[in-house]
C-alpha positions in Angstrom: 0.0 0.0 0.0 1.7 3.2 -0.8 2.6 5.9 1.9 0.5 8.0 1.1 -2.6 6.3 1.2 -3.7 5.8 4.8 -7.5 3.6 6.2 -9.0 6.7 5.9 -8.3 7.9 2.7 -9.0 4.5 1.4 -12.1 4.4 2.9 -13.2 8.0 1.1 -12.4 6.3 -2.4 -15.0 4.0 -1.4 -17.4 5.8 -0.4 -17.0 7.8 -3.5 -17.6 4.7 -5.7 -20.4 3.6 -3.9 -22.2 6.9 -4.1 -21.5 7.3 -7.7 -24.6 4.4 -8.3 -26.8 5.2 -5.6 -28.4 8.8 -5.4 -31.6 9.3 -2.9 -34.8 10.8 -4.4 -38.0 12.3 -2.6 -39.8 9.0 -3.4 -36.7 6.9 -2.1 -33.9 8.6 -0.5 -30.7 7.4 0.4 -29.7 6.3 4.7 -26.4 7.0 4.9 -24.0 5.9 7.7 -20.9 7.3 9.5 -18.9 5.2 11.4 -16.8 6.7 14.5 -14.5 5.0 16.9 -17.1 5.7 19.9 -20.4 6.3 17.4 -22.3 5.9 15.2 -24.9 8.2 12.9 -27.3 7.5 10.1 -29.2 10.1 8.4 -32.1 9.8 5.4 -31.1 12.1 2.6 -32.9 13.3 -0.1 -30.4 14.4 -2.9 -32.4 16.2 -5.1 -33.1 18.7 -2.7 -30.1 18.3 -0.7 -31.6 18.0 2.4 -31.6 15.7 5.5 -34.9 14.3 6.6 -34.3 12.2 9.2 -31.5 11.6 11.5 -30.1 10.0 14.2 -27.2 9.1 16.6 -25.9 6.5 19.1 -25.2 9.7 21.1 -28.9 10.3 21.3 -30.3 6.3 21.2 -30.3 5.2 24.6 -27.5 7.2 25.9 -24.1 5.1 26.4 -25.1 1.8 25.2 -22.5 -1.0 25.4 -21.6 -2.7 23.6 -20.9 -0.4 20.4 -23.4 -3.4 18.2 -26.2 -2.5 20.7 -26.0 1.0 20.3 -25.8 0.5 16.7 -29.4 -1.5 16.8 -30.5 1.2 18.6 -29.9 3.6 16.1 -31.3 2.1 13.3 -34.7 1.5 15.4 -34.5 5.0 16.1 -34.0 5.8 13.0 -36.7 3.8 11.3 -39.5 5.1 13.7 -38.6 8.6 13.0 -38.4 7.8 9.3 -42.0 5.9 9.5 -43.2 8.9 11.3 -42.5 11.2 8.5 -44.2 8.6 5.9 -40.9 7.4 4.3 -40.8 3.7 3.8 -38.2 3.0 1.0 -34.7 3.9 1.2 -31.4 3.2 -0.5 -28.9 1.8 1.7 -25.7 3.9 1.4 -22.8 1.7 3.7 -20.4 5.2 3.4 -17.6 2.9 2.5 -17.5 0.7 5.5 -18.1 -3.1 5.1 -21.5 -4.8 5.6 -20.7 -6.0 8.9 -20.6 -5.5 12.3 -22.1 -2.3 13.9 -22.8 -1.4 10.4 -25.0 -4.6 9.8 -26.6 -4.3 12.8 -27.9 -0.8 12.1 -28.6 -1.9 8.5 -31.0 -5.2 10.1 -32.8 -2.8 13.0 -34.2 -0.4 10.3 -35.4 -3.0 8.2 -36.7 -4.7 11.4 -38.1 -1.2 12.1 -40.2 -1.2 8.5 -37.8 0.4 6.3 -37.4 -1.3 2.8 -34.1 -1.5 1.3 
């Protein structure tokens, strides 16, 4: 791996792929996900209008929930009840670069447990 090229940057040129085939609508927007080392946040976009219409964060969902996959669950629950609330049901699933695992899965499985299709 060159030097100049550290997780991060890697991680960007990822993301960046993956968002050049999925792009969120009114009638489906896009849940995107961020990944901290402590957090994690998800937020419904709708790309036409640029503008967020539903958020939320494991700083918010149940406080300081441990382990880090628990708070994640909790997030995407959050997430989807918010989301139902404002009469959005379909969604494009934007992973932001990160694998389809772990606290990313879990967030992924609670808003589909939650009613959101994707």
């Amino acid at each position: 791996m060159p030097k100049d090229r550290d997780a991060r940057a890697l991680r960007i040129v990822r993301h960046r792929r993956v968002r050049n085939k999925i792009t969120g609508s009114a009638s489906q927007p896009r849940l995107c996900v961020y990944r901290s080392l402590k957090d994690i946040y998800a937020q419904i976009i709708d790309d036409t209008a640029g503008h967020t219409l539903v958020a939320a964060s494991s700083r918010e969902a149940d406080g300081n929930t441990r382990p880090k996959s628990a708070a994640s669950t909790a997030v995407g629950a959050l997430l989807a009840e918010r989301a139902l609330a404002q009469g959005i049901t379909q969604v494009k699933f934007d992973r932001g670069g990160y694998k389809y695992h772990g606290r990313v899965k879990a967030l992924a499985e609670a808003a589909r447990k939650g009613g959101l299709i994707f």
